[in-house]
N, C-alpha and C positions, 0 to 999 in steps of 0.2 A: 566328311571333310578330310579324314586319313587316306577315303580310298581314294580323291582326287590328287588327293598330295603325293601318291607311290603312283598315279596313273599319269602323271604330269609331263608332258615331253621338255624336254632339255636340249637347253641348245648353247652356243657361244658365241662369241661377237670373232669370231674369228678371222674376220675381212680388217679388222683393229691390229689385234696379234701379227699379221702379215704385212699389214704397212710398216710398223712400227720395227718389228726384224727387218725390212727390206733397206730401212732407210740407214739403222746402224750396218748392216751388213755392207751396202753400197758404199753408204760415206766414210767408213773407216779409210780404205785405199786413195778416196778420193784425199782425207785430209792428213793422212799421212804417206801420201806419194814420195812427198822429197825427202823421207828417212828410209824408204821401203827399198824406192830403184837407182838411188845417185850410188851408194857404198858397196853395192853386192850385197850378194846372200851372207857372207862373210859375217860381214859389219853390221847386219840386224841383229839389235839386243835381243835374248831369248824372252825377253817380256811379250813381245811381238808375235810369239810363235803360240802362246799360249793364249792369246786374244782371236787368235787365227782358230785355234783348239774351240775359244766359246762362239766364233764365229758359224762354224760347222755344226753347235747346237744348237744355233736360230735356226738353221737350216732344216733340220730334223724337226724344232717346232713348226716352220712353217711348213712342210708336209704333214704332220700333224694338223693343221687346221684345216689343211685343205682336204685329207681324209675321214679325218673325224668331226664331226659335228658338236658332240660333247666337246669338244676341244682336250683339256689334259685328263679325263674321265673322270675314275674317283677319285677314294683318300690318297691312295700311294701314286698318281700323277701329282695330284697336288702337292704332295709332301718334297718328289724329286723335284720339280720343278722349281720351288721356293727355296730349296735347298741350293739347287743350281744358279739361282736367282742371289742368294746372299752371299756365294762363291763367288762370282762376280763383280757383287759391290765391293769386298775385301779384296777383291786380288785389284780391281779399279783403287781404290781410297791406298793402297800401299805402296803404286805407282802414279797417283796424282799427279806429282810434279813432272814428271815425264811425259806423264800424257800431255798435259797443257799445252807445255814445253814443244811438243811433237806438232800439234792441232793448228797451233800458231805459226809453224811454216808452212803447210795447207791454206793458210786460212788468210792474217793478217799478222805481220809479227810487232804492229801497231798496239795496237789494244792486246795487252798484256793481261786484263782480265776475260779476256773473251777465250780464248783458251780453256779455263777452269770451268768455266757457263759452257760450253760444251763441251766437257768430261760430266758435269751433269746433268747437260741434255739428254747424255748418252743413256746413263742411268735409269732417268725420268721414260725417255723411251722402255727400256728393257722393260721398266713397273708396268707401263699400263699394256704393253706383250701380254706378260703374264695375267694380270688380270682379266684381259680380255678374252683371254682362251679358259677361264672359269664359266663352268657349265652354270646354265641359270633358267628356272621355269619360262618357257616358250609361251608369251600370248598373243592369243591369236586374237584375230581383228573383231568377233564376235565380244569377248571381251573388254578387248580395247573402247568399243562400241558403249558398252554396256558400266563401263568406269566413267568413259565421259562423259554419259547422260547423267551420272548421278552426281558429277560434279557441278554440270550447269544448273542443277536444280536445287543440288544447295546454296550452287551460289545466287539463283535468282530467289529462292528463299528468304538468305542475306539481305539483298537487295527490298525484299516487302517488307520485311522488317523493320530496317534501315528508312523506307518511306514512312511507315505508320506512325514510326518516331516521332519522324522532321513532321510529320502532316498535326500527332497531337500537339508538339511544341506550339506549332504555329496558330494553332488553336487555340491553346491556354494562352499566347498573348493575343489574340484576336480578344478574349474575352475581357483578360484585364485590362486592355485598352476603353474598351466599351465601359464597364464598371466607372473607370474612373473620369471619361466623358459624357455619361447618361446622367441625370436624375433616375432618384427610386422609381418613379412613376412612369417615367419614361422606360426605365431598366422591365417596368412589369407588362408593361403595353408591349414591348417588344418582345418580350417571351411569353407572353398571351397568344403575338400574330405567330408568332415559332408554332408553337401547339394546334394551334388551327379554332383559338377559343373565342377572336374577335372577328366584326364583321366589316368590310371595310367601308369605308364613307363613300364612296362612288357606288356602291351596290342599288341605295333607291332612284340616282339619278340615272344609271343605267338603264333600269326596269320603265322610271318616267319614261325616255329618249325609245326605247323599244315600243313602249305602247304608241306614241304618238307616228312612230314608223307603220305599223299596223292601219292606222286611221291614212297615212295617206297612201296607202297600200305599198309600200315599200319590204312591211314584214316578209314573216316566212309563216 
């Protein structure tokens, strides 16, 4: 079991990590065009310049996904990257209101909550980035194969079980039904003919009706 677990290929959801940067990447400019190009370079707040700074690390992730397949590899990708990931959420959460504020003349400067819903769309994006570029055992379709056979047959297991159930329920009242519309005598004839102990009343008029077929030559 160890040696399959160190022999195990690794891989990432890295086509995640790339949408996910491309779309904060993109839509930054789109939804803060009217603070970026109406004032000049001048008149952008230096907040601006440093979101441009983590802008330029989606970038490097997303060449990262595209070169690497492990996505952020080991302990110390994962560590910069979560590190860079929680830099992020602080330097966002200390200019909230700005951002909002910002998103809202891009966006609609109606709905004054939709603003803050995406300063943490933004966020929510960057999370599943990063998650998505954690490396994680590769299975392959043989496998996959081999998981869902055992699932359907638990679950059709389930399933005979779940019938055997419903089949004795319906049994025990099949019988208490009987019990309490039989007589004893009746009750014992009837589980006599269960058993195979009685013989039925049509049996000698059969054999009559057969011999008499015989004599007009009808037998066999």
């Amino acid at each position: 079991m160890e040696n399959s677990k160190k022999n195990a290929e690794y891989t990432s959801r890295g086509g995640i990590s790339i949408i996910c940067f491309l779309i904060i990447i993109i839509g930054q400019p789109i939804m803060l065009r009217k603070v970026l190009f109406n004032g000049g370079l001048a008149s952008i707040p230096s907040m601006y310049y440093i979101e441009l700074i983590f802008c330029l690390v989606m970038v490097v992730g997303i060449i990262f996904c595209f070169v690497k397949k492990d996505g952020w590899g080991g302990v110390k990708g994962h560590i910069i990257v979560f590190a860079l990931f929680i830099l992020y959420c602080i330097f966002t959460a200390l200019h909230y209101t700005a951002f909002a504020e910002a998103y809202l003349t891009g966006f609609n400067a109606e709905f004054k909550s939709a603003g803050g819903a995406l300063v943490i769309l933004k966020l929510f994006l960057a999370l599943i980035a990063v998650i998505g570029g954690m490396p994680a055992p590769k299975v392959d379709g043989r496998e996959y194969a081999r998981a869902l056979r055992e699932r359907v047959q638990k679950q059709e297991a389930q399933w005979a079980q779940e019938s055997i159930k419903g089949a004795k329920k319906d049994l025990n009242a099949t019988v208490r039904k009987l019990k309490s519309s039989l007589t004893d005598e009746e009750l014992k004839e009837l589980m006599a003919q269960l058993n195979g102990d009685s013989v039925s009343p049509y049996d000698d008029e059969d054999t009559s009706i057969s011999e008499d077929m015989h004599g007009w030559g009808g037998g066999i």
